[in-house]
Structure formats: C-alpha cells, structure tokens
C-alpha positions as a Markdown table, in Angstrom:
| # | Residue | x | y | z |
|---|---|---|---|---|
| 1 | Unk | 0.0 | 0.0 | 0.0 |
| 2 | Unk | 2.7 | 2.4 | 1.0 |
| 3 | Unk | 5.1 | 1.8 | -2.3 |
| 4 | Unk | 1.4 | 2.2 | -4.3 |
| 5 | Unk | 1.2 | 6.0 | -2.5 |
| 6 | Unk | 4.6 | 6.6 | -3.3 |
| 7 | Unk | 4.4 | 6.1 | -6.8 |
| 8 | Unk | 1.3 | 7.9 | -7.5 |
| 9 | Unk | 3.0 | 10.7 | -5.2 |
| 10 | Unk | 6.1 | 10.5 | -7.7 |
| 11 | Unk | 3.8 | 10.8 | -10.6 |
| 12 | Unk | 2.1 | 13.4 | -9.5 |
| 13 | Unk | 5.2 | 15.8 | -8.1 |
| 14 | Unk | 6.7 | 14.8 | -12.1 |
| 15 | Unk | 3.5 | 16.4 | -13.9 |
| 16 | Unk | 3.2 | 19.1 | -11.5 |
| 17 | Unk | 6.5 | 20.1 | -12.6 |
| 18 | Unk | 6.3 | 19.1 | -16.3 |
| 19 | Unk | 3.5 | 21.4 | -16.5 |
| 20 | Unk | 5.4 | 24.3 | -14.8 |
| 21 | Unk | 8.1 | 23.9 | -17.1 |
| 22 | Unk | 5.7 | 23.6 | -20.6 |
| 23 | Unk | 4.1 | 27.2 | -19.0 |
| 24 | Unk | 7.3 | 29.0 | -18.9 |
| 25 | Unk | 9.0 | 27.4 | -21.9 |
| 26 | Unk | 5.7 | 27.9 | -24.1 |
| 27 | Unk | 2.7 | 29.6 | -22.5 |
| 28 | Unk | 4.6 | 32.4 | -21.0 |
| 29 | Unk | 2.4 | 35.8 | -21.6 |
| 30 | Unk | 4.3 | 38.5 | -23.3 |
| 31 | Unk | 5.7 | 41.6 | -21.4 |
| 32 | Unk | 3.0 | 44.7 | -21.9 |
| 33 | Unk | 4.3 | 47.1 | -23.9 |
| 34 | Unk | 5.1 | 49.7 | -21.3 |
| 35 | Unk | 7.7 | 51.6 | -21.2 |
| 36 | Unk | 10.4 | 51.3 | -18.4 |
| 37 | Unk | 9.8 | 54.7 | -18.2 |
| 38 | Unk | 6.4 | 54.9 | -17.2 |
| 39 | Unk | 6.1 | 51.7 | -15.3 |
| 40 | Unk | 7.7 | 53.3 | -13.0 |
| 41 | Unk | 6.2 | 56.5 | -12.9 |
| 42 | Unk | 3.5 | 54.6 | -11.9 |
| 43 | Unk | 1.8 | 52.0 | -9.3 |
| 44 | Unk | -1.3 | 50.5 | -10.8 |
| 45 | Unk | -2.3 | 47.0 | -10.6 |
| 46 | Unk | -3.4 | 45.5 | -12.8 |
| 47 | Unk | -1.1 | 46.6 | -14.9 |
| 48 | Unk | -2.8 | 48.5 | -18.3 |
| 49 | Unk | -2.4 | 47.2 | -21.3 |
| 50 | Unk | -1.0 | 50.2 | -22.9 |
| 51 | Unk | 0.0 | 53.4 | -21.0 |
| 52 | Unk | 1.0 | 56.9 | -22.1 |
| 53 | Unk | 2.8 | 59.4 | -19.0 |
| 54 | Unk | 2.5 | 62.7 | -19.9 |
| 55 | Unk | 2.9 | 66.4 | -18.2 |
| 56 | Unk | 0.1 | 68.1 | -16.5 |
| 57 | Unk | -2.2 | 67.1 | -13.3 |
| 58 | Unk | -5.5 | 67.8 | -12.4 |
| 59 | Unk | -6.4 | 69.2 | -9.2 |
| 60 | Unk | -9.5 | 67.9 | -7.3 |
| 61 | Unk | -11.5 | 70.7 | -5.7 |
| 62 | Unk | -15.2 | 70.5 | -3.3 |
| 63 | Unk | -16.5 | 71.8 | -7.0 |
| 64 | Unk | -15.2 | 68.3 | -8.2 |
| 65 | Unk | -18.1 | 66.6 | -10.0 |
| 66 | Unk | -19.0 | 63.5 | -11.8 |
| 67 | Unk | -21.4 | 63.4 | -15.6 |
| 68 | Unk | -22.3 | 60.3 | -17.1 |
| 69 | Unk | -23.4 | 59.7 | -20.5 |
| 70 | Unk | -24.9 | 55.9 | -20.3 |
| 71 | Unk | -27.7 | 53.3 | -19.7 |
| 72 | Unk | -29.1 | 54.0 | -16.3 |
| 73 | Unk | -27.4 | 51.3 | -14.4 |
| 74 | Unk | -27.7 | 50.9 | -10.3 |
| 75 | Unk | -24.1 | 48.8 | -10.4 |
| 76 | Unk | -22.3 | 51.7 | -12.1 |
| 77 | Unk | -24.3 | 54.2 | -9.9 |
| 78 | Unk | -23.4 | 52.3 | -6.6 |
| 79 | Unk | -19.8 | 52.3 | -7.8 |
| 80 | Unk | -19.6 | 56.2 | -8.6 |
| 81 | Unk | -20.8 | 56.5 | -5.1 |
| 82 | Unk | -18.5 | 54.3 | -3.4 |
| 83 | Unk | -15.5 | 56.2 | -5.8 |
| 84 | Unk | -17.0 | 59.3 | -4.4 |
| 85 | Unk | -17.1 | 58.5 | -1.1 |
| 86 | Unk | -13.4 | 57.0 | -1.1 |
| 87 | Unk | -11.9 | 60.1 | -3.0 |
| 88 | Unk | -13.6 | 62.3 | -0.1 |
| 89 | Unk | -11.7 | 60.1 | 2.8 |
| 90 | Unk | -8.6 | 60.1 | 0.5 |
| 91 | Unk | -8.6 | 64.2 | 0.4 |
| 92 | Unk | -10.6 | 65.0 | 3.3 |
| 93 | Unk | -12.4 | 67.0 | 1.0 |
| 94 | Unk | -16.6 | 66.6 | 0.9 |
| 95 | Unk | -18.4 | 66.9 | -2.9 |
| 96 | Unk | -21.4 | 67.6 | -3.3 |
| 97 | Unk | -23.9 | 65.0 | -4.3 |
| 98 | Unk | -24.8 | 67.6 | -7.4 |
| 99 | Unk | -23.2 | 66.3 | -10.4 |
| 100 | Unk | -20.5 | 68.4 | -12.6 |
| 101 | Unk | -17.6 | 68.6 | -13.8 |
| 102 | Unk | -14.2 | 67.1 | -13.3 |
| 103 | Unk | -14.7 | 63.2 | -13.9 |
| 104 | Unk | -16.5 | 62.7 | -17.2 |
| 105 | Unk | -18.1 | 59.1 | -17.3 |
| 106 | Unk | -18.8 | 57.5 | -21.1 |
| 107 | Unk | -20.1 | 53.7 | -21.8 |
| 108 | Unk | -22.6 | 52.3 | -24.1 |
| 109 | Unk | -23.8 | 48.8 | -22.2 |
| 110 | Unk | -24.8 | 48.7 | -18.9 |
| 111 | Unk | -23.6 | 45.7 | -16.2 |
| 112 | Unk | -25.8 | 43.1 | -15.7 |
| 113 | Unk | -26.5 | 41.9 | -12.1 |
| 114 | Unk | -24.6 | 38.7 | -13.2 |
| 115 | Unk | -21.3 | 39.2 | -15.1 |
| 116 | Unk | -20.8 | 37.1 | -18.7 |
| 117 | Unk | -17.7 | 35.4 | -19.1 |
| 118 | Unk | -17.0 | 37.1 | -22.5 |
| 119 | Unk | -18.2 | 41.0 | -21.2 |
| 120 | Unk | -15.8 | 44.0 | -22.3 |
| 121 | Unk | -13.9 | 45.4 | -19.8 |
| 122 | Unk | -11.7 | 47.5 | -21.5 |
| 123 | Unk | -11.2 | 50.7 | -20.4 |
| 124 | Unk | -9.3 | 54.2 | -21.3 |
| 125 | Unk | -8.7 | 56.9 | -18.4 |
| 126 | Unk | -7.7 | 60.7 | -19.8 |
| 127 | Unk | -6.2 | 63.0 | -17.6 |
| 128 | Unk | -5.9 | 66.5 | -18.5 |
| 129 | Unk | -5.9 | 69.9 | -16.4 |
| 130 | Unk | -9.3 | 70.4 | -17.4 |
| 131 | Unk | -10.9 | 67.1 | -16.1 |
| 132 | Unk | -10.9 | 63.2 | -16.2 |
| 133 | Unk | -12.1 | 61.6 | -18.7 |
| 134 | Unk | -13.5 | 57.7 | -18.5 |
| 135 | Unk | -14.8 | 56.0 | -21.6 |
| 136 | Unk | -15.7 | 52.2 | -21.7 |
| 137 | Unk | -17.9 | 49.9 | -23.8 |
| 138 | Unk | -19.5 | 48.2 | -20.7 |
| 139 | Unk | -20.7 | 49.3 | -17.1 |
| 140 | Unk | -18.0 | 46.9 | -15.8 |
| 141 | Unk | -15.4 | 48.9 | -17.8 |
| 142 | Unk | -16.6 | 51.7 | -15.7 |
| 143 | Unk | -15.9 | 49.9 | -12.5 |
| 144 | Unk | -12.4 | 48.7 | -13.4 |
| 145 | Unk | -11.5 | 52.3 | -14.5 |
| 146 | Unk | -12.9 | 53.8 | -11.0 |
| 147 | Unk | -10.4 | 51.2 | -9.4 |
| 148 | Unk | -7.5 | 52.0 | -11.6 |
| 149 | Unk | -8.1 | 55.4 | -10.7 |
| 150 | Unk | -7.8 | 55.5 | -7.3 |
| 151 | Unk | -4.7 | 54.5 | -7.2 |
| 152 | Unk | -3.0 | 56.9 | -9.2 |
C-alpha cells in the first residue's frame, strides 16, 4: 500500500512540474508594452495594457463633480458612489452629491447583475488639467477604471 502511494505521489510531483516547465517554456504571456519609463512613474495594478505618462495634473477641488453619459445602471451608480465617497476620505475633502464637472463618465452597455464570461472590460482613463475623462464599452469597464483610478 505504502510503495502504491509513493508512486502515484512521484507521478504526480513529475506532472506538476512538467506542466510548470511547458508554461514557462511555451505559454509564458508576453511583457505589456510599457515603457520602463512609465512603469515606473506609476503603481497601478493591474497593470494596463497600454500606458502613455505625460505632463500636466489635475487638481480635485469640493466643485469636483462626476457626468455620465450611459444606460441607467444601479451597479455603475453604486460604484460612482463608493469612488465618491473613497476620494472624499482620500482628500478630506466633501463633494457635493450635485453632479458636474471634473470626472467625465462614457459607456454604451450597462452591467448586468450577473457578469458574462465574455463582457468587455476595456477601459481608457484621460487626464488633463481640465478634467478626467473615463470611456468604456461596458458598465464593468466603468468599475475597473474607478479602481484603476484610485490608485493613481
């Protein structure tokens, strides 16, 4: 019984391993194409697919203000809020529930209460002096982006 355990304990350890070794000789993902440069500028996880540091910064004032163009969709409203609410406890500072400028918010579909396993989450973030600006196909776009946000 015990040489039986050791030899399906051997053949398990050897494909464990085998298939380790296949992932790193073959399956390996490609490095993003990020510069050097700007992944160190920067502390996001996950890490975009595609990033462009520039000059400039926008400053978040109590005037600070959110506009969506979009399906009505409670998900993405519940997770403006919470971005809201976590930007004001980051800064200190309190925005009004009034929407306006400074974070414009674009997507065409809205999120569904359950997610599919093929849904868009793609994203782009734009920051100028002017404002932020958040475009995405989907409602869960919207979410990642809010995320992504935050941490810059």
């Amino acid at each position: 019984m015990k040489k039986w355990f050791k030899v399906i304990l051997l053949i398990v350890v050897v494909m464990i391993i085998s298939i380790i070794a296949i992932y790193f000789i073959f399956l390996r993902p490609k490095p993003l194409p990020i510069s050097a440069e700007d992944r160190a500028a920067i502390v996001i996880m996950p890490l975009p697919a595609s990033l462009k540091v520039k000059n400039g910064e926008f400053h978040l004032t109590p005037a600070f203000g959110v506009s969506v163009r979009g399906p009505k969709d409670e998900l993405v409203s519940k997770a403006l809020a919470r971005f809201k609410a976590r930007v004001s406890m980051i800064t200190g500072i309190s925005y009004s529930d009034e929407s306006g400028e400074g974070l414009r918010v674009e997507y065409s579909q809205p999120a569904l209460a359950v997610q599919p396993v093929n849904v868009d989450e793609s994203y782009e973030i734009s920051i100028t002096s002017s404002g932020i600006e958040l475009k995405s196909v989907s409602g869960y776009g919207v979410m990642r982006a809010l995320e992504s946000l935050l941490q810059l």
